[in-house]
C-alpha positions as CSV (number, residue, x, y, z in Angstrom):
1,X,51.2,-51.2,91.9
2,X,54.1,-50.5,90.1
3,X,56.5,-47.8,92.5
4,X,53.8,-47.8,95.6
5,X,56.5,-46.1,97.3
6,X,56.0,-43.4,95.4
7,X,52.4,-42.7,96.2
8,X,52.4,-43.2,99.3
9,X,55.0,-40.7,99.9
10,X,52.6,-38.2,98.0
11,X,50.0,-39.0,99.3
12,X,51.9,-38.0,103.0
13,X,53.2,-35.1,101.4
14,X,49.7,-34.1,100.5
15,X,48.5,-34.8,103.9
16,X,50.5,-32.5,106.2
17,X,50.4,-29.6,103.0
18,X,46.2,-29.8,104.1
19,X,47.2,-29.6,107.7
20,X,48.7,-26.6,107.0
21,X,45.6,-25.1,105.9
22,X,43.4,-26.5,108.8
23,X,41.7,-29.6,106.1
24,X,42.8,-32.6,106.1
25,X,41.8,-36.2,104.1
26,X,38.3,-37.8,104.5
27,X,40.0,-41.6,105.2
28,X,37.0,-42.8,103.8
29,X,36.8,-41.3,100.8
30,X,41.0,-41.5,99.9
31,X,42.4,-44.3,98.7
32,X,45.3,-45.2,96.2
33,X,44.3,-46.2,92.8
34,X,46.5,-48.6,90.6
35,X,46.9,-46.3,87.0
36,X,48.8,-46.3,84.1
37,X,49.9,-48.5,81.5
38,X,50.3,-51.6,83.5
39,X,46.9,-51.2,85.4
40,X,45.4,-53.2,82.9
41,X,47.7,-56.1,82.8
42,X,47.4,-55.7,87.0
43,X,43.9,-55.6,86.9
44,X,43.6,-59.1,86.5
45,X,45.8,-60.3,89.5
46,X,43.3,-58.9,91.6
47,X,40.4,-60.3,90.0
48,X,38.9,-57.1,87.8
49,X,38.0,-57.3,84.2
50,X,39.4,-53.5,83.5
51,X,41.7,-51.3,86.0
52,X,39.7,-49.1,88.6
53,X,37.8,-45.9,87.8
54,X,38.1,-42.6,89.4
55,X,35.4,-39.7,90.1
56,X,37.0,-36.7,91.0
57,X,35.4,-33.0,90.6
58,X,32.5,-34.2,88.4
59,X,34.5,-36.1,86.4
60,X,35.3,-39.4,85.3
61,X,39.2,-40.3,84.8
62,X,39.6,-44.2,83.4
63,X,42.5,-46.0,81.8
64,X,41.5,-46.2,78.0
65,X,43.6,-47.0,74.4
66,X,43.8,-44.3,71.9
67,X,43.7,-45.9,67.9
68,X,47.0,-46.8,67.7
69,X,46.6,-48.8,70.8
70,X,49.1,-47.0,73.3
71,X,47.8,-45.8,76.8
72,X,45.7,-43.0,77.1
73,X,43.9,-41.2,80.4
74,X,40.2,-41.3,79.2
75,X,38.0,-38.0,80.9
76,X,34.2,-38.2,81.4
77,X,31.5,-35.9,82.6
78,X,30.2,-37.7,85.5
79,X,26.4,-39.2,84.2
80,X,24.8,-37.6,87.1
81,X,26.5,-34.4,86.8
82,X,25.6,-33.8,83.2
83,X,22.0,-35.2,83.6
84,X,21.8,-32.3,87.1
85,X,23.6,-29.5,84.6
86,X,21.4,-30.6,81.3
87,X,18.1,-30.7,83.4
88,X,19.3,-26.8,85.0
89,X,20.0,-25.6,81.4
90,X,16.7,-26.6,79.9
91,X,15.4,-25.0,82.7
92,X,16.4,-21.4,82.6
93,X,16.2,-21.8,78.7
94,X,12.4,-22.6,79.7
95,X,12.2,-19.6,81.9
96,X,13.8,-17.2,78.9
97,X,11.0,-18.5,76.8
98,X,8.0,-17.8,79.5
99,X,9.8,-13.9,80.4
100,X,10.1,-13.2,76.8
101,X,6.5,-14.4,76.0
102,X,5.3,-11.8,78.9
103,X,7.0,-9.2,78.0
């Protein structure tokens, strides 16, 4: 990690800001996540093939290349999101179809 000073001072500041508001972090569930430019390089000192992935609000956030090669933050629906919302859409599209056929 490149300044894990800096994150972890966040990640404090972050901490007592939810206090405040009665929530707090799920330990569990919170951990710091190597990202950037250099994850990649990094990722191999601790034995990954690619830098870590993050799922966060339905999405996917992952360290990618853009064409000309430089560092880019790549965003993904999460696969199970998407599959939930597609299979909901197709859904109500299907009960649209059956009210209009009745009316």
């Amino acid at each position: 990690m490149l300044f894990p000073g800096n994150s972890l001072r966040v990640q404090n500041a972050l901490r007592k800001r939810l206090i405040k508001f009665g929530l707090e972090l799920e330990p569990n569930k919170t951990k710091l996540v190597e990202f950037g430019r250099f994850a990649e390089r990094d990722a191999g000192k601790h034995g990954r093939n690619r830098p870590e992935t993050l799922y966060f609000l339905g999405f996917t956030i992952y360290c990618a290349r853009n064409l000309k090669g430089n560092y880019k933050v790549g965003f993904r629906t999460e696969k199970s999101r998407l599959k939930r919302s597609l299979t909901n859409r197709d859904l109500m599209k299907l009960d649209d179809k059956r009210t209009s056929f009745q009316s």
